[in-house]
N, C-alpha and C positions, 0 to 999 in steps of 0.2 A: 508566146506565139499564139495567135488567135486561133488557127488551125487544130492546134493539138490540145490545148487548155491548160490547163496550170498542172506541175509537176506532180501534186497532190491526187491530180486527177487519174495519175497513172498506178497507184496504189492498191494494191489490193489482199495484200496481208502484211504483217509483219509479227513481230516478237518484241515487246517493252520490258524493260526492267522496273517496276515499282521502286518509290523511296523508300520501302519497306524488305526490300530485297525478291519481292517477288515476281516470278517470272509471267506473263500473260500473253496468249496470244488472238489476233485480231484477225479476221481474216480467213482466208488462204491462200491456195495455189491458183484459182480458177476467180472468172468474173459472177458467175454467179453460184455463190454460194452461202449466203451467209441474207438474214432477216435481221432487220430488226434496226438499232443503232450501228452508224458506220464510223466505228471507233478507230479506220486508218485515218479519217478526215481529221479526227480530232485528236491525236497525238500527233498529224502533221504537222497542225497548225500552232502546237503547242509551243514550240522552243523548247523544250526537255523541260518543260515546268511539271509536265504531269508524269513525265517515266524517259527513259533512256533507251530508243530505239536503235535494238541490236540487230536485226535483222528486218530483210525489206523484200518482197515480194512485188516484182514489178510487172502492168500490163505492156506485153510488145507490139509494134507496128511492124508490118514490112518497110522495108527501106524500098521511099520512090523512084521509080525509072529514073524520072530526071527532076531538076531541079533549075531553078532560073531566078535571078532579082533584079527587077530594076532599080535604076538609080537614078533620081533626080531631087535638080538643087534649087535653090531659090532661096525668098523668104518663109521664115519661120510660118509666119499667120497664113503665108498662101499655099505654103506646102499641107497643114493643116488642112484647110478646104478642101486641095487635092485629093486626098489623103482617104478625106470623108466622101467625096466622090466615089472615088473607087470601094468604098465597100458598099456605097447607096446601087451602083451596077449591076450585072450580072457576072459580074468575076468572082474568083474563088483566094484570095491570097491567104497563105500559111501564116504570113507575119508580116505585119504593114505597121513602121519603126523610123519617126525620126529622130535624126540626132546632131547635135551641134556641130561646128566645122570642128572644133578640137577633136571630138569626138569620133569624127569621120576620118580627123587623119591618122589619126589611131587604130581604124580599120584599114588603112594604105589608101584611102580618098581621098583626093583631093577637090578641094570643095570651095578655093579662095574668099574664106572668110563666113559665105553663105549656109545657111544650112542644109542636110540633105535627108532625103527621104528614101526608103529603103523596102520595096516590094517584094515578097518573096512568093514563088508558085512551085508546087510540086503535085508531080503525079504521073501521065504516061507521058513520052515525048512529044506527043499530037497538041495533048490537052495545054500543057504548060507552052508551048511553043506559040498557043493560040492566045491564049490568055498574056502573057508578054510581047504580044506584039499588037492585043489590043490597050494595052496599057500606053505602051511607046504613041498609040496615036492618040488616045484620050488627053497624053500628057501633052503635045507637040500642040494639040489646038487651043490648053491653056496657054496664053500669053503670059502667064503669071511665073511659070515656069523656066527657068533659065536655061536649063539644057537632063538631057534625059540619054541614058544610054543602059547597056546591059554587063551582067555581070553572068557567065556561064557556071563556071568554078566558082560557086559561091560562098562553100562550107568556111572558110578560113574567118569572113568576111561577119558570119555570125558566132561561129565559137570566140572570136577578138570579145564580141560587143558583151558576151556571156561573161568573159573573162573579166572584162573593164575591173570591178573591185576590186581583183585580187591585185590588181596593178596600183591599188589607191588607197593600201589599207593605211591607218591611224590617221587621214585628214576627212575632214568635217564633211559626214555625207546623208543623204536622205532619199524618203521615197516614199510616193502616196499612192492612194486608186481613188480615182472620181469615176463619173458616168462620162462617156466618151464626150459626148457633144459638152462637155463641161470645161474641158483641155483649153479651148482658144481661149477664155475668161482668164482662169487659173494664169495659161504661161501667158497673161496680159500683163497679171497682176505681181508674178515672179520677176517680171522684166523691170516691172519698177522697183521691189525690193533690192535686186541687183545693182539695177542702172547701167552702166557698162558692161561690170563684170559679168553680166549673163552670158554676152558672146564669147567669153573666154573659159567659162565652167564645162567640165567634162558632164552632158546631160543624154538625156535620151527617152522618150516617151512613146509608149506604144497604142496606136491612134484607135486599135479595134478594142481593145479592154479599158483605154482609161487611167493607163499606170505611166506613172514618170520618175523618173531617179535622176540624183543630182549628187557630182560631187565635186564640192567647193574645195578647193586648192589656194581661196586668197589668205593669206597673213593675214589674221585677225586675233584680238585677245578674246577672255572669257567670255567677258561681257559682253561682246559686239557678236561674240557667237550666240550667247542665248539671246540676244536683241531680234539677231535673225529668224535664228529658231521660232520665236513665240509668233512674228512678222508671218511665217510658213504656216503657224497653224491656224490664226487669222484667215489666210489666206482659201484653207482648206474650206473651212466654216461656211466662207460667203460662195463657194465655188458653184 
């Protein structure tokens, strides 16, 4: 979520276990507290390669008055545009996230086929009320746009889209980061690897960071799975 920044970012001490058995701590209780190398970043990033994060110190937010998302469908490449619009604006969205029809109806959207885009605003009731109903009008004078509406109660709609893996574990899945304005190229270039089956893969790409996850569900053997795989990294290269 563009808003808040990556998980990592909420960090700010913890406790590692060395391959060595030794214990280490990084950190602390407080934001600033510590010079020097930011060694929560880099055991984050690590995957347990460098030590065995037992304990975790996290920065809090207040939870926002309210909270608001829109929702609107269309095409893939034009919701894109949209997408990029709204952050080129003067709006403020926490999380601006399309995601495939599969993937939509898997948040309870229905979305006949198209794909749908997903704006999310938080803050006081004024602010967020102002900013989702300048959205609903920026979006109503794209033509390109098929239909747009709002979602109040929105929490369910992003802990689903959070959850998605753990609903797909052991089939063939992936995930990249490019530079935002890289995205239309890339899911040009995915849609030909695909060919059909794109509209039918559980995906989802977040427009303000650059990041996209994908997970394929088709029957395929070894081979046709690393064919693709190398196809995606190609893919990455020229992005």
């Amino acid at each position: 979520q563009i808003g808040y920044g990556r998980p990592r970012g909420s960090v700010i001490g913890m406790k590692v276990v060395l391959s060595n058995g030794t214990t280490i701590k990084a950190g602390g209780r407080v934001v600033k507290n510590v010079a020097g190398y930011d060694l929560c970043k880099l055991f984050t990033s690590s995957y347990g390669t460098l030590g065995v994060i037992t304990e975790v110190n996290f920065k809090l937010r207040p939870l926002p008055e309210s909270e608001g998302t829109v929702v609107a469908t269309g095409d893939t490449d034009d919701l894109i545009f949209a997408g990029q619009t709204i952050l080129q604006s003067k709006l403020f969205p926490v999380a601006l996230e399309l995601v495939s029809s599969p993937t939509a109806a898997r948040l309870d959207i229905q979305s006949d086929g198209s794909s749908v885009l997903l704006v999310r605003f938080a803050g006081t009731k004024k602010g967020v009320k102002y900013q989702v109903d300048e959205t609903l009008n920026q979006l109503a004078q794209d033509d390109r746009v098929t239909d747009a509406a709002t979602i109040s109660d929105d929490r369910y709609v992003w802990s689903s889209l959070t959850a998605l893996p753990l609903q797909h574990t052991g089939e063939f899945a992936w995930r990249t980061s490019l530079l935002p304005h890289e995205l239309t190229s890339f899911v040009s270039d995915i849609r030909k690897i695909y060919g059909q089956a794109f509209d039918s893969c559980y995906w989802h790409a977040g427009l303000g960071c650059g990041r996209m996850r994908m997970i394929d569900s088709t029957a395929r053997n070894a081979a046709e799975t690393i064919k693709i795989a190398q196809a995606l990294r190609r893919a990455t290269d020229t992005a």
